[in-house]
N, C-alpha and C positions, 0 to 999 in steps of 0.2 A: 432127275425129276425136273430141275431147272432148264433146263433143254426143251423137255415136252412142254413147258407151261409158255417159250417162248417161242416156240414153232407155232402153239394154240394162237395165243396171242398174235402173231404174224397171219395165220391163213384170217380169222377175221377179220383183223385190217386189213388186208387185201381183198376180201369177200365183199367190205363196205365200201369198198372204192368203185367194186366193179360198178360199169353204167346200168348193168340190169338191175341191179340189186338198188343201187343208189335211184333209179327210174320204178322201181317196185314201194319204196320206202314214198317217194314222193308224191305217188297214188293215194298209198296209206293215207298219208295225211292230209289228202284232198277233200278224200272219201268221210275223213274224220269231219271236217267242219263242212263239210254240204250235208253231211247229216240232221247239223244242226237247223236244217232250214224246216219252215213250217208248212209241214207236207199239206195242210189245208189251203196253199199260196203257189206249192212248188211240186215240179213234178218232175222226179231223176232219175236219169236215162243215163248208166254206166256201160260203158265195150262199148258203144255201139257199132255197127257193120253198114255202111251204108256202100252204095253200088252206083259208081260214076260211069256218065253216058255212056262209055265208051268201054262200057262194060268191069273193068277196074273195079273195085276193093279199096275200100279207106274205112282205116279203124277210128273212131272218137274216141277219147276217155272217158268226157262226161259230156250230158246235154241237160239244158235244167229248160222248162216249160213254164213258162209262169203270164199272169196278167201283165207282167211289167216288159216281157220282151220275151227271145228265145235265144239262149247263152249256152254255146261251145266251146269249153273248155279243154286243152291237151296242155297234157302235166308233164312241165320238163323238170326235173331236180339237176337242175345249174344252176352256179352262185354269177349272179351277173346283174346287169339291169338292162329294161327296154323304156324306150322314151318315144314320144309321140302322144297325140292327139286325137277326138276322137274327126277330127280335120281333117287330120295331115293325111297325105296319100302313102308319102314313107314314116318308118318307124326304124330305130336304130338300134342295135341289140351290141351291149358293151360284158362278152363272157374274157375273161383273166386277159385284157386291155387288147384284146381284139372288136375292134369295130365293125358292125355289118348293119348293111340298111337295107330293110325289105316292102316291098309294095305289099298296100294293105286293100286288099279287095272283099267290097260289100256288096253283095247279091240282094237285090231286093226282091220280096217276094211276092208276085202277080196275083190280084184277085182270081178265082177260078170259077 
């Protein structure tokens, strides 16, 4: 019996480690507090699918719509930090003391 309760035990720590699962979880909890926004303010756009020039496919997680701006959110569940500005042209991304610095590009959007 002690056996089985430790094989149990092992496949779900290994089950929470996986990155799907660990990247499914941190949805979760995205979803959880953008709930809390006030749908009379905000307006939320989850999956979304959108279709680049070039014909291409890109997934969003979240888009939120609101008077205050228009916010693109993709949920990584990594334990890490990212530093930058809403300035700075790079931003630097510190996951288990790996360093990486990526350009940060803003699309502005054309009157039509």
């Amino acid at each position: 019996m002690s056996y089985f309760l430790l094989a149990t035990v092992l496949v779900i720590a290994l089950t929470l480690k996986s990155p799907s699962v660990k990247g499914y979880i941190g949805e979760v909890l995205v979803n959880i507090q953008l709930k809390k926004l006030d749908p009379a303010n905000y307006i939320l756009l989850r999956d979304v699918l959108l279709t680049k020039n070039n014909g291409q496919t890109t997934q969003v997680d979240h888009i939120i719509v609101s008077i205050f701006g228009i916010f693109v959110i993709e949920t990584k569940n990594y334990q890490g930090l990212i530093f930058g500005s809403e300035k700075s042209q790079y931003w630097t991304q510190v996951i288990y003391k790996k360093k990486l610095s990526f350009i940060i590009q803003l699309n502005k959007i054309k009157d039509m």
